[in-house]
N, C-alpha and C positions, 0 to 999 in steps of 0.2 A: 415560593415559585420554583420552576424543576431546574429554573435556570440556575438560580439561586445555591441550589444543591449538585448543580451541574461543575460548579468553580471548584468545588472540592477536592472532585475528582481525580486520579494521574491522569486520565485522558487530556483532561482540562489543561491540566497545570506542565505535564510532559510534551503535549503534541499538539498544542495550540499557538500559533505561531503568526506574526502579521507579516502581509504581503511582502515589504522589503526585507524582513528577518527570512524568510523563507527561501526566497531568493538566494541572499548569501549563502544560506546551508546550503543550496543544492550547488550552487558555486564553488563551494569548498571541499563538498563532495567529490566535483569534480574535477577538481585539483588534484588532489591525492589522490585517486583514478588516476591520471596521467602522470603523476609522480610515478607513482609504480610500473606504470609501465613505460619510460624513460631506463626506470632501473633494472627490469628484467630485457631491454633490448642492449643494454651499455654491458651486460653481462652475457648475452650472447655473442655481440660483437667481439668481445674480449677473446670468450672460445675460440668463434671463427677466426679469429687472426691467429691465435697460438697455431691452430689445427689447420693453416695454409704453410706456414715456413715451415710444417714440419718435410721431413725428406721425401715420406709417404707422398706428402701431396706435389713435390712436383718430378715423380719419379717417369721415365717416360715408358712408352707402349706399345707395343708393332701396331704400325699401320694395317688395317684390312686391305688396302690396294697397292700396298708398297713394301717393302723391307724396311725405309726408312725411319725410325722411331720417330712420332708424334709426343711431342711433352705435352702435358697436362697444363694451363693456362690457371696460375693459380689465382682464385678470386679473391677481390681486393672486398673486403665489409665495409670498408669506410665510404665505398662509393656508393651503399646503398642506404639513403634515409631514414631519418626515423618516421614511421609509418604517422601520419593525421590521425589526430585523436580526435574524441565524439567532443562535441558542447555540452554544456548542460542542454539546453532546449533539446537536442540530440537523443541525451541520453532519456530525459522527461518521454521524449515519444515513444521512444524503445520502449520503456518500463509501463505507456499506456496500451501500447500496441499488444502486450502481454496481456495486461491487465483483462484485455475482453476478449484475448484466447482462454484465458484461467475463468471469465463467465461463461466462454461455451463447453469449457469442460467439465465443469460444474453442473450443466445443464443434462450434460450426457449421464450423468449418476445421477439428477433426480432430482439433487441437494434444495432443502428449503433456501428462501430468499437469504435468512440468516449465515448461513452456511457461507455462500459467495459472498457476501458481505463483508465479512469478517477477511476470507480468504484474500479477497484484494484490498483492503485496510492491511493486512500484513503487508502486502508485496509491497505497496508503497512507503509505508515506514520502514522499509528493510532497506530500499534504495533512496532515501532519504539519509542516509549516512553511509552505506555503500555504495559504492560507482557500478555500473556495468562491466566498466575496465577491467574488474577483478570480481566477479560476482553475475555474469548471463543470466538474465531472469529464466532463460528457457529453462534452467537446470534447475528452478527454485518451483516451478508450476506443483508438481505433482505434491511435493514437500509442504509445501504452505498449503495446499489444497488439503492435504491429511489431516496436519495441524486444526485448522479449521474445525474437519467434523468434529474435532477432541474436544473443540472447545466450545462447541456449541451444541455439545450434547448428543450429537448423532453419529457415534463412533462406529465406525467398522473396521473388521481384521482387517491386514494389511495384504494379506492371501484376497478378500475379498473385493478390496480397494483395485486389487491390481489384475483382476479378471477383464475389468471395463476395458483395460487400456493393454494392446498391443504390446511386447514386449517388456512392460516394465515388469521391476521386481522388488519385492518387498526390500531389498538392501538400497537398492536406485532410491526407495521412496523415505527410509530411515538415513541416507547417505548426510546430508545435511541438513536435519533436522533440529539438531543442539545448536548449529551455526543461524540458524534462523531464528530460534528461540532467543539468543542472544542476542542478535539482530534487530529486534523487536523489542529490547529491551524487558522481556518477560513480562509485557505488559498484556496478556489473554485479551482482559475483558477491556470488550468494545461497546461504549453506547450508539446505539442504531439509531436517527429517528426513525425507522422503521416502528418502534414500538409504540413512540409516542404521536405517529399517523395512524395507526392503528384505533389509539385509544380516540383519538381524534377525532376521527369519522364516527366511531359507536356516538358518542359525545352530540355528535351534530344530527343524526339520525334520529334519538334518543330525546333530542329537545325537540324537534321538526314534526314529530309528532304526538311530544305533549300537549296538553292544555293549560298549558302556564301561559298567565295573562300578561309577563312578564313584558313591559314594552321594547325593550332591544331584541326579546325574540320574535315578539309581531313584525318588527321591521325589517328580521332578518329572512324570514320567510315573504313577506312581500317583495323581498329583492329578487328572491330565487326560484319566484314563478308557480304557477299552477302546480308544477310536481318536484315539488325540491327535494324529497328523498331520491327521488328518480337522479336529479341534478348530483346529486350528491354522491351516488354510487357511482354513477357516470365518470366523475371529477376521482373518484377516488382508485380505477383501476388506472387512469392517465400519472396518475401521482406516482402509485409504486412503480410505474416504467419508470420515472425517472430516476425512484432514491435508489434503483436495483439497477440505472447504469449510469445515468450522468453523472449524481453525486459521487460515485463510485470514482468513477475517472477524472472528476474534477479536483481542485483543491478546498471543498468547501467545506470538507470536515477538518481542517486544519485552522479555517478563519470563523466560523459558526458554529453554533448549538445546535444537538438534533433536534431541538423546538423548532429551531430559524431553518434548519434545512425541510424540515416536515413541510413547515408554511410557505417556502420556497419553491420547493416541489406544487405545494397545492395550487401556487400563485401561475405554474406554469401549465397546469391540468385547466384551472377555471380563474382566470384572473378577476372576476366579479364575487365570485364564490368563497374565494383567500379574503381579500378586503372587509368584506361584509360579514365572513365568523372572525375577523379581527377585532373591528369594530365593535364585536357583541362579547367577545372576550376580554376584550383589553382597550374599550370606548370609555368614555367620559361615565355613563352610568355605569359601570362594571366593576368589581371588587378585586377581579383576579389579577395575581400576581400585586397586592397590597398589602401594607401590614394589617391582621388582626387587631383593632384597637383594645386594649387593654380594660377592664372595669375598673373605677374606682370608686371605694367606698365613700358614701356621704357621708358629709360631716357638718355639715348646716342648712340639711333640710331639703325636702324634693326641690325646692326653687333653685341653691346653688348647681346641685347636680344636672337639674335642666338649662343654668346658663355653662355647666362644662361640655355638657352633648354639645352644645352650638356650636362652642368654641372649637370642640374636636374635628365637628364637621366643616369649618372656615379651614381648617389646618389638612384635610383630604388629600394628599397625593396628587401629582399632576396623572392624565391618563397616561398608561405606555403607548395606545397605538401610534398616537404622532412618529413616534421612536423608532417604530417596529417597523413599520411596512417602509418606510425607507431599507431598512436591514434586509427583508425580503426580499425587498426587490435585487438588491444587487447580488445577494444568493443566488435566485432566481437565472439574474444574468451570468453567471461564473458557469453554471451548469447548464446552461444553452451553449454557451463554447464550447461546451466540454464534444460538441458533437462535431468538434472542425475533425478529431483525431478520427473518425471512422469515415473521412474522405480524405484522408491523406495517401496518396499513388502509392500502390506498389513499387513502384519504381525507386522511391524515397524511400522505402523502408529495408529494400535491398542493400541499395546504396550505405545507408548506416549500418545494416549486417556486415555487408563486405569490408566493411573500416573496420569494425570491432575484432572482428575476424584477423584480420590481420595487426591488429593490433597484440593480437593474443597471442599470437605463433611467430614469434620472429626465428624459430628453429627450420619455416618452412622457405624463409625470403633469405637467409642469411649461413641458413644449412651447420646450424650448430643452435646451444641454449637450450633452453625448455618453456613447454606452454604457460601462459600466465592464466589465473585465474580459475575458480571451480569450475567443473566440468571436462577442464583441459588436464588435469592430474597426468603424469605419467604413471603406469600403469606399475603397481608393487612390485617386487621380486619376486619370481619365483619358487614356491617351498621348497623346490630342492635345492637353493641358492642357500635358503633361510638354515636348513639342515646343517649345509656345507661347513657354514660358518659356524654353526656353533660346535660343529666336530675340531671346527682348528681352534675353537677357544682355547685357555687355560684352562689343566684339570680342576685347582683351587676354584677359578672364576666361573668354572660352570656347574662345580657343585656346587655353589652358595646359592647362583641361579635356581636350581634344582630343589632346594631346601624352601628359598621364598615364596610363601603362599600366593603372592600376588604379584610373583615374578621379578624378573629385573627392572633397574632403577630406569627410570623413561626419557631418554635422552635427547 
């Protein structure tokens, strides 16, 4: 069974995870998110008090309406706060509220259902162990978007990638790419149920109008009416709406198999239609997902060999569906939630910008320090800085430089 080959997997075994374990991670994630930035505000603070007692700052100024000098009112840091940091649920929405900017950008280049797929299965295992705190998804979109075509086969230049989009530039879209690679554990390949819906529907199309006498497929076609290919096709573009955004945005590929997400999906397209190829797949009469029973050779005569048939047939496997369609279902429901996030108010997702925001800039509330987090970089030196410096080197130390093929030691 593909489930069965499914466990093998890293996906399976790296990023399978149940609802309470999930939880803590994202907890702990954002933990250390707020640790960090504790530590880049206790380090600006620190500036800003050195750089108020200095004499500079309280030197005084002619007045514009007076002769009288005005002193400079030196700012105390300690009276201003450390800025509210995000929750988890907080940051979860930020990271979904991206999530389905990254499928409309997606959608602007074209990219197969694969493609987005994969792109937002990155972002979310990225922030899955990184916080927002130190890592804005806004700054990861165009990067994991790239990623993505790489890895699913539909590569373009990076001159070509970055025609679509305003402004950007091939350095912006390579800028953290190795950090996301990482991020992700260098874990590419992603199993879709995309694929295995795919094969699904051929599957049920495929029996629905054979003529196999077959009694669970008589039955299953009697459930699903006069034109159950029709039902079928029907049931099957309502399905990929969902694996191409609610599973997306849900967590159900962390708690289910693309099997159980497929039939989840389907369960939400045609809830009579999911049950009924269950039932005919995985029913009381059906073989699938059972072991092959093995031959054994006789060895005293067609009569004992016909009382071991019997006996193998008492010993049958219970059916999975009983199993299953409970599994489904709550699949099912995990990604109907998933659609609370595309009515959540603008006003809320401002709000959590503006906290992040300032979380990340305590150099603009405290007027010292430096920004936290990718996309906030302060901007390199200068090359003529870069030059300067290496004029006032040592002669010794900068011809050894000068000699090494791969330059000086990286410090």
């Amino acid at each position: 069974m593909e489930d069965q080959l499914y466990t093998t997997t890293t996906q399976c075994k790296t990023w399978s995870f149940g609802p309470s374990t999930l939880s803590t991670l994202r907890s702990s994630t954002n933990a250390a998110g707020v640790r960090s930035i504790k530590r880049g505000w206790k380090r600006a603070r620190l500036e800003a008090s050195s750089s108020t007692n200095t004499p500079l700052a309280t030197t005084p100024i002619p007045s514009s309406s007076n002769s009288t000098p005005i002193p400079i009112p030196p700012s105390d840091p300690s009276s201003i706060p450390d800025p509210e940091t995000l929750t988890p649920s907080e940051e979860l929405t930020l990271v979904n509220y991206y999530m389905l900017r990254l499928m409309a950008m997606s959608d602007v280049f074209s990219f197969p259902s694969s493609v987005k797929a994969t792109a937002c299965v990155f972002l979310s295992r990225f922030h899955l162990h990184h916080s927002v705190h130190s890592y804005h998804p806004k700054h990861l979109l165009t990067t994991i978007l790239f990623l993505a075509t790489k890895t699913e086969n539909n590569y373009l230049s990076t001159a070509e990638f970055c025609k679509r989009i305003p402004k950007l530039t091939p350095e912006a879209v390579l800028k953290y790419e190795f950090k996301v690679a990482g991020g992700i554990g260098w874990d590419f390949e992603i199993r879709h149920p995309l694929r295995g819906a795919d094969g699904g529907i051929m599957e049920l199309l495929t029996a629905l109008t054979s003529n196999n006498p077959d009694p669970g497929l008589q039955a299953l076609k009697d459930k699903l009416g006069q034109t159950p290919s029709r039902r079928v096709t029907d049931a099957a573009g309502k399905m990929k709406a969902f694996l191409t955004k609610e599973a997306l945005v849900s967590d159900v590929y962390y708690h289910y198999t693309p099997p159980q997400i497929f039939l989840g999906a389907l369960y939400l397209a045609d809830k009579e239609l999911a049950e009924a190829y269950i039932e005919w797949r995985f029913g009381e009469n059906s073989t699938m997902g059972r072991p092959l029973k093995k031959k054994k050779k006789e060895k005293k005569g067609k009569e004992k060999a016909t009382e071991e048939d019997s006996s193998e047939a008492s010993k049958k496997p219970p059916a999975l569906a009983p199993k299953l369609i409970p599994a489904v279902i709550a699949c099912a429901d995990m990604m109907l939630k998933a659609q609370e996030y595309e009515k959540i108010p603008v006003d809320v997702l401002k709000r959590i910008d503006k906290k992040l925001h300032r979380c990340q800039n305590p150099q603009k509330f405290l007027g010292a320090g430096s920004p936290i987090g990718i996309g906030n970089e302060v901007a390199p030196p200068a090359k003529k800085h870069a030059d300067e410096a290496a004029v006032s080197a040592p002669p010794e130390k900068k011809r050894k430089t000068e000699e090494d093929m791969f330059g000086g030691a990286l410090r």
